[in-house]
N, C-alpha and C positions, 0 to 999 in steps of 0.2 A: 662588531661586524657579524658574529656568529648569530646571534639575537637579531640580527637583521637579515639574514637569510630562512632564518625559520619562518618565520615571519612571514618573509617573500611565498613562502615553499608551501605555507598552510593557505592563503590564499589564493594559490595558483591551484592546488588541489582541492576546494571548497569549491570555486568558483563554478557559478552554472555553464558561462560559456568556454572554460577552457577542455578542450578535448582528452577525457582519459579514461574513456569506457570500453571503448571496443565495440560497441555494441550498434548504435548510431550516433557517428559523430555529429553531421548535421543536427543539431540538436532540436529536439519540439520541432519537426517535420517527419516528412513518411520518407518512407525509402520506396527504390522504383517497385522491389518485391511488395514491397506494404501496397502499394497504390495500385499494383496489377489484381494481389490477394481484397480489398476493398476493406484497407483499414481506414477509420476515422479517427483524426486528431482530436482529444478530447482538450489540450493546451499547447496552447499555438507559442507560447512564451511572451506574449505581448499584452493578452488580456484573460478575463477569466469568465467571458464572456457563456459559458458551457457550465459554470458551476452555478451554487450557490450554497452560501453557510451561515451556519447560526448562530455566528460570532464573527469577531473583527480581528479572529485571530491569524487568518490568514493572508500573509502579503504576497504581491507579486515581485521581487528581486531580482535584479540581476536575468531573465531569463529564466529563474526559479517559481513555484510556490512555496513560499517557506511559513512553514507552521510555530507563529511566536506568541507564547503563551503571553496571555496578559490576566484574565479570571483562570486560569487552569485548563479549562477545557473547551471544547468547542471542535463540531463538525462542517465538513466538505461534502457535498451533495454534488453529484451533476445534475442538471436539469432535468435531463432525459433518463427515465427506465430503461431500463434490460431485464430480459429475461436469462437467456443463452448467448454465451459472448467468449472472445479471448480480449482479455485485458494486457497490454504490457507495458512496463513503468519502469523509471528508474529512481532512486533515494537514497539520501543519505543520513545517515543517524549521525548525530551525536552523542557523548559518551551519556551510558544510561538513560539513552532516550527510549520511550515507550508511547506505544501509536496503535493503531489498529486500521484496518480495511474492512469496510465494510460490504457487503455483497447481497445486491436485494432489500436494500436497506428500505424504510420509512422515511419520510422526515419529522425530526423530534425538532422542534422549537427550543427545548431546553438544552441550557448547555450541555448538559452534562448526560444526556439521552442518549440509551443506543435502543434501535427497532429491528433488525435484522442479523444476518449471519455476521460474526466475525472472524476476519484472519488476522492472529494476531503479527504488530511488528514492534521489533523489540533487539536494544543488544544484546544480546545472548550473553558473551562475557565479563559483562558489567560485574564487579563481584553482589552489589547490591541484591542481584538475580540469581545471588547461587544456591538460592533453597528454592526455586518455586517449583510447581508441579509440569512434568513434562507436556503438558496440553497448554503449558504458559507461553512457548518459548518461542520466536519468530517462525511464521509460517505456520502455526496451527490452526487450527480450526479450535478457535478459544471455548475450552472446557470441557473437549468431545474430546479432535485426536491430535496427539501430538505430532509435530513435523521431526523430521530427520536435520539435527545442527552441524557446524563446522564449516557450511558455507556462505556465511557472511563475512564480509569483508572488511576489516578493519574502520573505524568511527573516522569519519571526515574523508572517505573513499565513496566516490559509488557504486553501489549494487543496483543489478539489473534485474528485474521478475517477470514472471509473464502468469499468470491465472486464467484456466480454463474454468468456465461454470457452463457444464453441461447437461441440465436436469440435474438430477441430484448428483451429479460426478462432481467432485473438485480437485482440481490439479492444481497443483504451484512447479513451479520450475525456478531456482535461484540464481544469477550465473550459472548458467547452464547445465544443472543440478537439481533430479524430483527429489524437492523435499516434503511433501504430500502428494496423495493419491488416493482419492475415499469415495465413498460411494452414501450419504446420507442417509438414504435407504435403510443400506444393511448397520450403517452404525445405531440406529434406531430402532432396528425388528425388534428387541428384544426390553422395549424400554418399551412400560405400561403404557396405554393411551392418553391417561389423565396427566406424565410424567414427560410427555414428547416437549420442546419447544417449540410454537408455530414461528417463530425467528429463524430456523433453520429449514422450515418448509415453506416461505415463501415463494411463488414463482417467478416475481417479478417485483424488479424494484430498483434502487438508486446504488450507484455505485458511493463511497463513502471512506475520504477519509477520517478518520474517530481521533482525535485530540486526546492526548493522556498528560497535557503540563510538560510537553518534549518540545527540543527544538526538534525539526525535521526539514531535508530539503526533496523537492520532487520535482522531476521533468520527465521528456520525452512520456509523455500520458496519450496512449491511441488505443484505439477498441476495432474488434472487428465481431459483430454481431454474427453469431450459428442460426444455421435454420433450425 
């Protein structure tokens, strides 16, 4: 009986449609603030009508997109560019799961391509992860700046994000916590010309989730484009 209430408890908490965010429970819809401020639904929970990826790794579940490795890797494009946007999302990891968001991205045909900026996502406390370098760790700006941890929320929980890309500004906010806040720019002044990456200076491009061989679940995905 014990073994059957876990059981009950982890699927009640995994599930796309059960309510345990706080955030928007309406799940994959706007809220009336979202629709007064002129957010767009990027996934509606019903199709995926707004992406495209370069692989079959990703399915539509339950109300979810969930990222199921089959070759290892493989990216999520939405259709449509951005340049200046707020992004907000919500996800769930699995334990030792590893992912990335892409921003401004390209689209790479190959699986295993990435053309754009990265933010990384990632379990933080996986032990697996206890050496890597602080620019590794969820929410950074992969290989530049590292974000600020401790506000993720436990594997098979959802966490909520929201990303600003505002010219070269980039914000993250985690549960309701900045855990980056950089200016590309000035992370760059001081890095040769021939040394810069033009991946980090693109102006426009494809928002992007980046496959790393991780389960991952995603919903509630809306944008609302900056002038």
């Amino acid at each position: 009986m014990k073994h059957f209430l876990i059981v009950i408890l982890v699927v009640i908490t995994t599930s796309c449609s059960f309510l345990n965010t706080g955030v928007n429970n309406n799940h994959n819809t706007l809220s009336k603030k979202e629709k007064k401020e002129k957010y767009e639904i990027l996934f509606d929970g019903t199709d995926m009508s707004n992406w495209i990826s370069n692989s079959n790794e990703y399915k539509l579940i339950d109300g979810c997109i969930v990222m199921q490795p089959e070759d290892g890797y493989g990216n999520l494009y939405t259709k449509k560019e951005y340049d200046n946007f707020i992004l907000r999302f919500e996800f769930l990891l699995t334990p030792e799961a590893n992912s990335g968001l892409g921003l401004r991205h390209k689209i790479v045909t190959e699986k295993s391509g990435y053309d754009g900026m990265e933010l990384q996502i990632l379990d933080n406390p996986a032990p697996v992860y206890a050496n890597l370098k602080p620019y590794q760790y969820h929410g950074s700006l992969y290989g530049w700046v590292p974000a600020k941890t401790g506000y993720l929320k436990p594997t098979g929980e959802w966490n909520y994000q929201e990303v600003v890309a505002d010219g070269s500004n980039i914000k993250i906010m985690l549960n309701g916590n900045t855990i980056l806040d950089t200016d590309i720019q000035e992370v760059l002044k001081d890095v040769p010309e021939d040394k810069r990456p033009k991946t980090l200076l693109y102006k426009k491009g494809h928002i992007a989730f980046l496959g790393h061989n991780s389960v991952i679940k995603l919903r509630n995905i809306r944008i609302k484009e900056l002038d």
